[in-house]
GUPAMAR-893949 format. One record per atom (N, C-alpha, C, O): residue in three letters; x negated, y negated, z negated. Coordinates in steps of 0.1 Angstrom, whole numbers, padded with zeros to 4 digits, always signed. Each point is the difference from the previous one (the first is absolute). Layout:
N
AlaXYZ
...
END
This chain:
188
Unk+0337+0535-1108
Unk+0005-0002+0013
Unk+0001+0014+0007
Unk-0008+0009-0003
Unk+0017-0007+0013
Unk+0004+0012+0007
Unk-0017+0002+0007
Unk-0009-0008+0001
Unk+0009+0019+0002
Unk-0010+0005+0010
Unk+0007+0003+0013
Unk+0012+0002+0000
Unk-0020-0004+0012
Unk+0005+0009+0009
Unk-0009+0012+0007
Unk-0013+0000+0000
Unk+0020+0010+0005
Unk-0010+0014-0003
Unk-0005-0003+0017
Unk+0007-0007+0008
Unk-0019+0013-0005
Unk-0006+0002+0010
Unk-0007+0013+0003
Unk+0001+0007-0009
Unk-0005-0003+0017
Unk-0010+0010+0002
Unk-0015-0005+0003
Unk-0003-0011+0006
Unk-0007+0023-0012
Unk-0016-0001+0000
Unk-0001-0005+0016
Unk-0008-0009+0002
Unk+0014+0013+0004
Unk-0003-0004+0018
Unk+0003-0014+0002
Unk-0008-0006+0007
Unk+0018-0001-0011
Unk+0003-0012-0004
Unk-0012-0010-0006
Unk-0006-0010+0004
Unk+0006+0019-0014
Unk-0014-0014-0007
Unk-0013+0004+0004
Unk-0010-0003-0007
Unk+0009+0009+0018
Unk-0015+0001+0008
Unk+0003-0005+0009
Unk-0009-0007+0004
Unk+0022+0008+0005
Unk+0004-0012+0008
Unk-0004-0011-0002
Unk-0010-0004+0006
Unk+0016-0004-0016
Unk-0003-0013+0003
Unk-0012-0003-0013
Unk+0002-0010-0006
Unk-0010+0014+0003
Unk-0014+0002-0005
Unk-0009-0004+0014
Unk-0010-0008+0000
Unk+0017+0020+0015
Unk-0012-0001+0013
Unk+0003-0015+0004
Unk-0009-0009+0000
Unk+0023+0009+0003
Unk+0004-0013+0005
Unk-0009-0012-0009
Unk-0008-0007+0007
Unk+0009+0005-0022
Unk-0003-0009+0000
Unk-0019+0001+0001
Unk-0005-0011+0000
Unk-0002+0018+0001
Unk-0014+0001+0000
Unk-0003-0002+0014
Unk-0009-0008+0002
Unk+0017+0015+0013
Unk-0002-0007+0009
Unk+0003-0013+0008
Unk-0003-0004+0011
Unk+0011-0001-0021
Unk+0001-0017+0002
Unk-0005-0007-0011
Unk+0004-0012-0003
Unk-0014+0021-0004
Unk-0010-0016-0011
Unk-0012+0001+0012
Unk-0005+0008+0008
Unk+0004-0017-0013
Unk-0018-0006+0012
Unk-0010+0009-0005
Unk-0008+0003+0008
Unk+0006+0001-0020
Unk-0010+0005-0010
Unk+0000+0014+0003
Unk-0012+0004+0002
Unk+0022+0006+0000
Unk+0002+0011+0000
Unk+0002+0006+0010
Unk-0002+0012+0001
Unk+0005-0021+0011
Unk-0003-0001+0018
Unk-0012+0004+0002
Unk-0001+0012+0004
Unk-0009-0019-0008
Unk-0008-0004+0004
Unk-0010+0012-0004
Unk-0007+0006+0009
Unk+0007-0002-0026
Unk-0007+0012-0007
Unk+0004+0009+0007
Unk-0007+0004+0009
Unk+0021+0003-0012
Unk+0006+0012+0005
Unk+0007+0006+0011
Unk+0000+0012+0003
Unk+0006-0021+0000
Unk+0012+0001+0013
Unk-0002-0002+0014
Unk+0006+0004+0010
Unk-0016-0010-0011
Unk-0001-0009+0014
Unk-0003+0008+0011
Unk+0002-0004+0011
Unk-0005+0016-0014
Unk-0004+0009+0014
Unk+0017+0005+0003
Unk+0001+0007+0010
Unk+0007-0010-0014
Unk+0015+0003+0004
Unk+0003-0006+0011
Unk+0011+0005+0003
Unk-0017-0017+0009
Unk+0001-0007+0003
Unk+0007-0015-0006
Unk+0005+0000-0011
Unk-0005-0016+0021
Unk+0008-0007+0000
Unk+0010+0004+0004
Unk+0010-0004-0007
Unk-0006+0013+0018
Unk+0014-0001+0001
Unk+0010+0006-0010
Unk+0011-0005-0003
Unk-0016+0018-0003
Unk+0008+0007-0009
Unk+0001-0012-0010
Unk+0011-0005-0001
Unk-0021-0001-0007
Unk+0000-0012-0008
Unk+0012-0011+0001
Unk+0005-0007-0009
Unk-0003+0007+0021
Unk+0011-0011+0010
Unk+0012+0008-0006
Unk+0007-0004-0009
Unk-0005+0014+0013
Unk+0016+0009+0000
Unk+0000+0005-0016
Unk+0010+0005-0006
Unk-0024-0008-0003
Unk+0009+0005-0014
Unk+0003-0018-0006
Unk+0007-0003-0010
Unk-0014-0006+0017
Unk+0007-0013-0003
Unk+0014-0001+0000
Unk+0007-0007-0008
Unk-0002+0014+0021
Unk+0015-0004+0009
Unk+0008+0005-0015
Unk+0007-0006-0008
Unk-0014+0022+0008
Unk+0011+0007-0007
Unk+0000-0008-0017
Unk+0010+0002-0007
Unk-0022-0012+0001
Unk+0004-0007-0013
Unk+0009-0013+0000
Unk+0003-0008-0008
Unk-0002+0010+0024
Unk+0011-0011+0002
Unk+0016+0003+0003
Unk+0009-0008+0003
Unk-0008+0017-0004
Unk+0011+0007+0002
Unk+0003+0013+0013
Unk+0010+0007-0001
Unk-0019-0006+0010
Unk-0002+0006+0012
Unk+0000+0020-0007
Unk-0001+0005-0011
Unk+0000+0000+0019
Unk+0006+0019-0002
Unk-0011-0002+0000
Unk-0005-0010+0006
Unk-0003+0022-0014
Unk-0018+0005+0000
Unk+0004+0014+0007
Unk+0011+0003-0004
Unk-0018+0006+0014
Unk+0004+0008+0008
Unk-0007+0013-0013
Unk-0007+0000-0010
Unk+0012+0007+0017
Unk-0005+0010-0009
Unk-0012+0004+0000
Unk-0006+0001-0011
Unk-0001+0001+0021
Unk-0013+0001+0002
Unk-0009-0013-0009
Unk-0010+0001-0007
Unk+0016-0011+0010
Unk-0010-0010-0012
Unk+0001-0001-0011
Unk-0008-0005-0008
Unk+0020+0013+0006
Unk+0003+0000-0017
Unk-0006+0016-0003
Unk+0003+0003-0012
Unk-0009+0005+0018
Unk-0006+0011-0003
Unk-0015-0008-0001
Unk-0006+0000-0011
Unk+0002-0003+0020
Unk-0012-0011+0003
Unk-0006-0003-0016
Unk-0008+0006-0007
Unk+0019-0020+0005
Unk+0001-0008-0011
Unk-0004+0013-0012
Unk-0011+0001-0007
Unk+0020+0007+0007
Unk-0003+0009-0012
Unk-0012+0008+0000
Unk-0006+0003-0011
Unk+0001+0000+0022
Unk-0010+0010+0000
Unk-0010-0009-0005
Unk-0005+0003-0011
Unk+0000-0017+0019
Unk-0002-0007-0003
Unk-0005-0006-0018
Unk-0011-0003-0003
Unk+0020+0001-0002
Unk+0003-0006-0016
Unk-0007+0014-0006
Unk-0009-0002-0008
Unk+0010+0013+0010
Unk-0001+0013-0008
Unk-0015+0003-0001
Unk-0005+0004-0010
Unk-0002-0007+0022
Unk-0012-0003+0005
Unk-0007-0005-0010
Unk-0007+0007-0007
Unk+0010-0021+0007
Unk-0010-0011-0001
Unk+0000-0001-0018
Unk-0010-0002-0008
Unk+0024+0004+0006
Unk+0002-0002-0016
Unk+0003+0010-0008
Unk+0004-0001-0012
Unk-0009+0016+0019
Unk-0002+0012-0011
Unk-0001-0002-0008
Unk+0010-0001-0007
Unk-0022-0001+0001
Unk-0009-0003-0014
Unk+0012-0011-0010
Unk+0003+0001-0012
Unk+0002-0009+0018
Unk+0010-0006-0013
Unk+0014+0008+0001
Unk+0009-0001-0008
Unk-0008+0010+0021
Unk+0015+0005+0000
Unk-0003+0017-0011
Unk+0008+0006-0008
Unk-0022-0002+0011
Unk-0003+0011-0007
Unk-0004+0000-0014
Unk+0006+0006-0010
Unk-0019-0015+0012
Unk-0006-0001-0014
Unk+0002-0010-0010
Unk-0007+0001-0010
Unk+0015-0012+0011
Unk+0000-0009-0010
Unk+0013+0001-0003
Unk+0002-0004-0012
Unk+0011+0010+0018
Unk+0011+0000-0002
Unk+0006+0014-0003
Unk+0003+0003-0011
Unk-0004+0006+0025
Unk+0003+0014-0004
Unk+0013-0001+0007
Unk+0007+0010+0000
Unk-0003-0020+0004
Unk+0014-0002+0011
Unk+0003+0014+0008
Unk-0009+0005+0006
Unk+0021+0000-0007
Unk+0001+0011+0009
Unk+0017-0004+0007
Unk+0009-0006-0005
Unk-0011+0013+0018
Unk+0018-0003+0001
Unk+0006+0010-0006
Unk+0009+0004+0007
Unk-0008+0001-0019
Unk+0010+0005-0007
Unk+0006-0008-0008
Unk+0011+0002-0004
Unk-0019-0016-0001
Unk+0003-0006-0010
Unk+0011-0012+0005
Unk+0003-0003+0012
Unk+0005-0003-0027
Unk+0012-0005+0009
Unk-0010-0017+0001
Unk-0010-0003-0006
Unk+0019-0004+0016
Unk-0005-0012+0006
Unk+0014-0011-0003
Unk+0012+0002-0002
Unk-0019-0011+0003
Unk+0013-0011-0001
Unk-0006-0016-0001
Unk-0011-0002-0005
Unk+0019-0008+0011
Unk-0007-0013-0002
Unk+0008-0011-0009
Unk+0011+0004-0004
Unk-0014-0011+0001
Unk+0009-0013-0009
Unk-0014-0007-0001
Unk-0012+0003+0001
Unk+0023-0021-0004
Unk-0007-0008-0003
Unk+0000-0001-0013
Unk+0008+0005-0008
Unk-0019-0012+0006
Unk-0007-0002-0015
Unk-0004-0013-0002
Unk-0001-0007+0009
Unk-0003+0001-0025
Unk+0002-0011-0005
Unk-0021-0002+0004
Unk-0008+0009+0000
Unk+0007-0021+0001
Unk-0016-0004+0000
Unk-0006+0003-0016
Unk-0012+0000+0000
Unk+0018+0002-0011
Unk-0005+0003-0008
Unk+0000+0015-0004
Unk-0010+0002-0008
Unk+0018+0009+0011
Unk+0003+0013+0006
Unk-0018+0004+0006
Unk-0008+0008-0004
Unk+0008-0018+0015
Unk-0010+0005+0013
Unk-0013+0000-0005
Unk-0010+0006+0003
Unk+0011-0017-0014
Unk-0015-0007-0007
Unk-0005+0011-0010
Unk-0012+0000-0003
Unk+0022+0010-0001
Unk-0003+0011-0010
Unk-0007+0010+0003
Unk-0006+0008-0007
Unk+0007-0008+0023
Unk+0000+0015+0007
Unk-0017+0005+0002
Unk-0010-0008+0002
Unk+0009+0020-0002
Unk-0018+0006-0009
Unk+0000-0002+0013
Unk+0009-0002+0008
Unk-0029+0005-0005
Unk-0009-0007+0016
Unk-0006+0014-0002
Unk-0004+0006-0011
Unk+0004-0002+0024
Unk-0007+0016+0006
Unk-0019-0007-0006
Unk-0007-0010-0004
Unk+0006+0027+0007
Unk-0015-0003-0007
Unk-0014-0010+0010
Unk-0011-0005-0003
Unk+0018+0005+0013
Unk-0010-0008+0011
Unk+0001-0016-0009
Unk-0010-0007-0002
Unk+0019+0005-0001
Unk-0002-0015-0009
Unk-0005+0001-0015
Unk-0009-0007-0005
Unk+0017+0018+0000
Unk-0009+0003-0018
Unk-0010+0003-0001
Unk-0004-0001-0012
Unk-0005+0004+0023
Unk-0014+0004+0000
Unk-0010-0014+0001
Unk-0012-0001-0002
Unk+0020-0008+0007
Unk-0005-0013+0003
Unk+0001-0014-0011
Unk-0008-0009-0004
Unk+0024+0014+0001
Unk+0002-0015-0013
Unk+0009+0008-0010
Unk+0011-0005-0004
Unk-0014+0017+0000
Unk+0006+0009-0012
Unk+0012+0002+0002
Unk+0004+0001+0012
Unk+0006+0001-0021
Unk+0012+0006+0000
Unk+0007-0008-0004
Unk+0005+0001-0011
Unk-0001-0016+0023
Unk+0009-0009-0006
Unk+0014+0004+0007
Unk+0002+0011+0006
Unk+0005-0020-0007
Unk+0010+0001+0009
Unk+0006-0005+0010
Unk+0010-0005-0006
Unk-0009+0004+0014
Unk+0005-0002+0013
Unk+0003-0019+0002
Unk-0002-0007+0010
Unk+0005+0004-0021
Unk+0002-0017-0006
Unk-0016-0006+0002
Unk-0004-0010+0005
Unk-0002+0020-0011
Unk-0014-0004-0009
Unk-0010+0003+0009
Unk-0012-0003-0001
Unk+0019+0013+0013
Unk-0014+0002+0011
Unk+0004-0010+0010
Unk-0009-0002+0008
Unk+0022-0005-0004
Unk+0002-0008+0009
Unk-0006-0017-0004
Unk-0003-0008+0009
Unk+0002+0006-0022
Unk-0006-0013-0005
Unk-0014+0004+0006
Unk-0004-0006+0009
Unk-0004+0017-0015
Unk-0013+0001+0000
Unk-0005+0000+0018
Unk-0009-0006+0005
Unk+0018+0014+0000
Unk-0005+0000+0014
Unk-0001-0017+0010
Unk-0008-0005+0007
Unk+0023+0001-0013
Unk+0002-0017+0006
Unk-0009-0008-0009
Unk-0005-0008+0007
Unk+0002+0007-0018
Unk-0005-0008-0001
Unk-0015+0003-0008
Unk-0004-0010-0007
Unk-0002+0020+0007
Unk-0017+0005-0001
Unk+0000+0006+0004
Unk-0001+0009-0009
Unk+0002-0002+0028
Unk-0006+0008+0000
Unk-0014+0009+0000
Unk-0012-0004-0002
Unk+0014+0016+0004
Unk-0017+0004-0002
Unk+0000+0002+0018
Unk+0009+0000+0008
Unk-0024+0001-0009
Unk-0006-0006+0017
Unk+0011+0012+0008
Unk+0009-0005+0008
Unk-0010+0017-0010
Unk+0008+0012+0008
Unk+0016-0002+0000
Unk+0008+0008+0004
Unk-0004-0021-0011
Unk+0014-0004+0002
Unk+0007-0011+0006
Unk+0011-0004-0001
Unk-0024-0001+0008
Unk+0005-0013+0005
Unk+0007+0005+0013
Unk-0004-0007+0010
Unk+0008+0012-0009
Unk+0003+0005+0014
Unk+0019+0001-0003
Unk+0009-0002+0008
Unk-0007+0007-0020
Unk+0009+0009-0005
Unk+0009-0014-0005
Unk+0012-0001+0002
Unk-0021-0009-0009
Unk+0004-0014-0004
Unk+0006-0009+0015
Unk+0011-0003+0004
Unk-0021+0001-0001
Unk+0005-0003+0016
Unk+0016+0002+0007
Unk+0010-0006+0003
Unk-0015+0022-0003
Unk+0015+0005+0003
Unk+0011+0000-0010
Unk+0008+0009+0001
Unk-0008-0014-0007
Unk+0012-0005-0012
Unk+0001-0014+0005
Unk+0012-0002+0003
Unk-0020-0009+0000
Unk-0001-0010+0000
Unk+0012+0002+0016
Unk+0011-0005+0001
Unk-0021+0014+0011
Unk+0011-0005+0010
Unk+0011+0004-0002
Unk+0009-0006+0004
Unk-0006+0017-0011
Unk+0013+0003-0003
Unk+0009-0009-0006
Unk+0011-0003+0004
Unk-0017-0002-0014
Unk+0011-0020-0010
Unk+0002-0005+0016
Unk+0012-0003+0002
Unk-0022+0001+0009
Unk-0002-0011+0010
Unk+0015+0005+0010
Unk+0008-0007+0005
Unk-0010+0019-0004
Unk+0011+0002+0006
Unk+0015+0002-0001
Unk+0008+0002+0010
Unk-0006-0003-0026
Unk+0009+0002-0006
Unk+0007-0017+0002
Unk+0011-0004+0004
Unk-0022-0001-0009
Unk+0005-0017-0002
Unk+0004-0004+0013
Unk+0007-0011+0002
Unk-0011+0019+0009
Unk+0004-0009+0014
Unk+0012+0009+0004
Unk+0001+0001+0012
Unk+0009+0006-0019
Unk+0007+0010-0001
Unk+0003+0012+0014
Unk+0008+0004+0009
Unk-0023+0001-0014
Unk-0003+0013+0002
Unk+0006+0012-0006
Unk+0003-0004-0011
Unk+0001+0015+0012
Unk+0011+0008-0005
Unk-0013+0012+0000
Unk-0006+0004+0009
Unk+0005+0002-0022
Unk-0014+0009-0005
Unk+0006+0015+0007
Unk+0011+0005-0002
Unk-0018-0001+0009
Unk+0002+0017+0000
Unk-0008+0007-0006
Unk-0011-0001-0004
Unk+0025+0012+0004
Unk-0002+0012-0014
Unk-0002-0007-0010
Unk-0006-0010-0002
Unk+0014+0024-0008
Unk-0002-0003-0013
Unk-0012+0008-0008
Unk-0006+0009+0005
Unk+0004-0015-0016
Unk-0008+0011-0005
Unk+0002+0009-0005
Unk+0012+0003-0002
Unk-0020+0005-0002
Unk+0001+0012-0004
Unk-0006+0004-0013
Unk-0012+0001-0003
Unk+0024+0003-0007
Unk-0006+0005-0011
Unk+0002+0016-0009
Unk+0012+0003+0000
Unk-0017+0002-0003
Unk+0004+0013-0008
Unk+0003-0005-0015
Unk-0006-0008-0007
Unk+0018+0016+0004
Unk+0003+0002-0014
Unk-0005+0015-0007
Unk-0002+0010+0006
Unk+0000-0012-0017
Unk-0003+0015-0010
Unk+0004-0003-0012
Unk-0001-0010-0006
Unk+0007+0024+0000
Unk+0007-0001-0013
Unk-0009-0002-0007
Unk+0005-0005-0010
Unk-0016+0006+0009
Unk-0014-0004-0007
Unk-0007-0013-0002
Unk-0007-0004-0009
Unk+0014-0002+0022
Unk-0004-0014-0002
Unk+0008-0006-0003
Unk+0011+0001+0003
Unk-0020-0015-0014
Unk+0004-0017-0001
Unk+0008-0001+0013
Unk+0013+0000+0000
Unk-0019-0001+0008
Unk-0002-0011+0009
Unk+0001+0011+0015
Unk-0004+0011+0001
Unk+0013-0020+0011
Unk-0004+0005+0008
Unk-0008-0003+0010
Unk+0001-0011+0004
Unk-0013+0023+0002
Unk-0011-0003+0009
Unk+0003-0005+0012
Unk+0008+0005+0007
Unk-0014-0014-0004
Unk+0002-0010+0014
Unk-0014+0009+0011
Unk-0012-0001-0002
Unk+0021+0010+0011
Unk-0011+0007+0012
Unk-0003-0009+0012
Unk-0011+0000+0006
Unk+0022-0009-0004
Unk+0000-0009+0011
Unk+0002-0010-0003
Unk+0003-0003-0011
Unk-0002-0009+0026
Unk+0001-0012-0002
Unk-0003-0009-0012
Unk+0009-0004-0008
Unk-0023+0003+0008
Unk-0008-0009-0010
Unk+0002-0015+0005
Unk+0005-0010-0006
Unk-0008+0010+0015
Unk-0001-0014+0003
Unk+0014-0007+0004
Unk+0003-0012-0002
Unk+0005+0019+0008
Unk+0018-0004-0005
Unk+0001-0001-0013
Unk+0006-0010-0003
Unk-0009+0014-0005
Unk+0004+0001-0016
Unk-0002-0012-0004
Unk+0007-0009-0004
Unk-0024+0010+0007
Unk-0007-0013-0009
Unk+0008-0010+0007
Unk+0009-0005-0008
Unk-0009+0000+0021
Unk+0007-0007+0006
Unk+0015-0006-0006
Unk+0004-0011+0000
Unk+0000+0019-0003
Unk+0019+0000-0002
Unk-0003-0006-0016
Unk+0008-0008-0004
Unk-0021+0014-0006
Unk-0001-0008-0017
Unk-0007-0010+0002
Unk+0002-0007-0010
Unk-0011+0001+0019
Unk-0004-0011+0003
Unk+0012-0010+0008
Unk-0004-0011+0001
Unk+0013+0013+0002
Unk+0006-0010+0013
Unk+0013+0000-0007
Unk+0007-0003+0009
Unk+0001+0005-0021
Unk+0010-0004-0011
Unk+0013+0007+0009
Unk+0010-0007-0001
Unk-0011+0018+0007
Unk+0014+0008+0003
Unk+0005+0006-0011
Unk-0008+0007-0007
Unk+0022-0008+0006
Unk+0005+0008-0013
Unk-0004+0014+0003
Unk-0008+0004-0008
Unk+0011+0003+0015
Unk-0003+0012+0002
Unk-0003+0009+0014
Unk+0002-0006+0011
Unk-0006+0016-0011
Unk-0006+0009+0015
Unk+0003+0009-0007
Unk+0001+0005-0011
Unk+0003-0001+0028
Unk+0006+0017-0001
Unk-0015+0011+0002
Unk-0010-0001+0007
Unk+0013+0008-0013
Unk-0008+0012+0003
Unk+0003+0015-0006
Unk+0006+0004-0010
Unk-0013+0002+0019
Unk+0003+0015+0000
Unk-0008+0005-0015
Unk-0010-0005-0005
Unk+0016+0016+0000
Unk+0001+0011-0008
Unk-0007+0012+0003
Unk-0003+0003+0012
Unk+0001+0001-0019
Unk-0005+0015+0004
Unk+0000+0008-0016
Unk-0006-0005-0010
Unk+0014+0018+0012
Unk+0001+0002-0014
Unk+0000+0012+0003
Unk+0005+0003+0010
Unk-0014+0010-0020
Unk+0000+0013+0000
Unk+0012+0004+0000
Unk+0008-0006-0007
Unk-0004+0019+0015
Unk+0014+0008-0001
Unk+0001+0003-0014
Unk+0009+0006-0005
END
C-alpha cells in the first residue's frame, strides 16, 4: 500500500493529541496543562484550528514526557523520513514490543502480548488490560480512536517496533477491524 509522507512534528502532534485526550495519560502526565487547554485540543481532534501556541504546547509537551521512548528505545530523530498507511490486523500482530513489555512477558509479539495482557494479565497490567477493554467499549458504541500508533522500522529488523499506541493496537486485534493506520518511522 502507498504511504503517505509526514513530518517528525506531525507524529508528535497527534501522539500529544491523542495522550491528552486518553483518561489514563491526563491524568499521569498532562493534567497540569489545564481543563481548558484539554477542551481546545478536543475542539481541534474534531476538526477545529489548534493555535500555534498549543501546538508548540502539545509538542513541547509529548517531547517531555516521552523522551526515554523517543530517545532511548527508538533513536527517532527528525531527520528520519516519516509516513502513515494502513495496515492488515495480521501485519500489526507481527510487530516487535519495546523493552518495557519484553522485560515482563519476553520477546513475543505484538499478537502474543495483546492475548497475554487481555486475557492473563500480570498484576502491573491490569490497568493497561482495562484500557484496551475501554477502548473495544468505545469503539463498539462508535467511538472514533485518536491517533495512530507509532512504529519504527530498521533494516535489521523482522519486524517493525510498535513505540506507541499499545492499547489502540491491542484494541484494533482484539475487536476484528481489518486494519489501522499507523505511522512509520524509518532511519534516513
Amino acid at each position: 500500500m502507498d504511504a503517505n509522507r509526514c513530518t517528525f512534528d506531525d507524529v508528535l502532534l497527534d501522539w500529544a493529541i491523542a495522550e491528552v485526550l486518553s483518561p489514563h495519560a491526563w491524568q499521569d502526565f498532562y493534567w497540569m496543562l489545564g481543563e481548558p487547554f484539554r477542551q481546545r485540543v478536543a475542539a481541534a481532534a474534531r476538526g477545529a484550528n489548534l493555535s500555534a501556541g498549543d501546538r508548540a504546547l502539545l509538542l513541547k509537551a509529548v517531547r517531555h514526557v516521552r523522551q526515554p521512548l523517543i530517545d532511548d528505545e527508538s533513536g527517532m530523530s527528525a531527520c528520519w523520513t516519516f509516513s502513515w498507511r494502513s495496515i492488515s490486523r495480521e501485519e500489526l500482530a507481527s510487530f516487535a514490543i519495546i523493552r518495557f513489555y519484553r522485560e515482563r512477558y519476553g520477546s513475543l509479539s505484538l499478537g502474543a502480548l495483546a492475548d497475554a495482557v487481555c486475557d492473563h494479565p500480570l498484576e502491573v497490567e491490569r490497568r493497561t488490560r482495562d484500557g484496551v477493554l475501554a477502548t473495544l467499549d468505545l469503539a463498539r458504541r462508535g467511538v472514533r480512536w485518536t491517533g495512530r500508533p507509532i512504529a519504527v522500522t530498521r533494516p535489521d529488523a523482522a519486524a517493525p517496533l510498535l513505540i506507541e499506541g499499545y492499547k489502540r493496537s491491542m484494541a484494533a486485534l482484539r475487536s476484528g477491524v481489518p486494519s489501522l493506520e499507523v505511522y512509520f518511522c524509518c532511519p534516513a
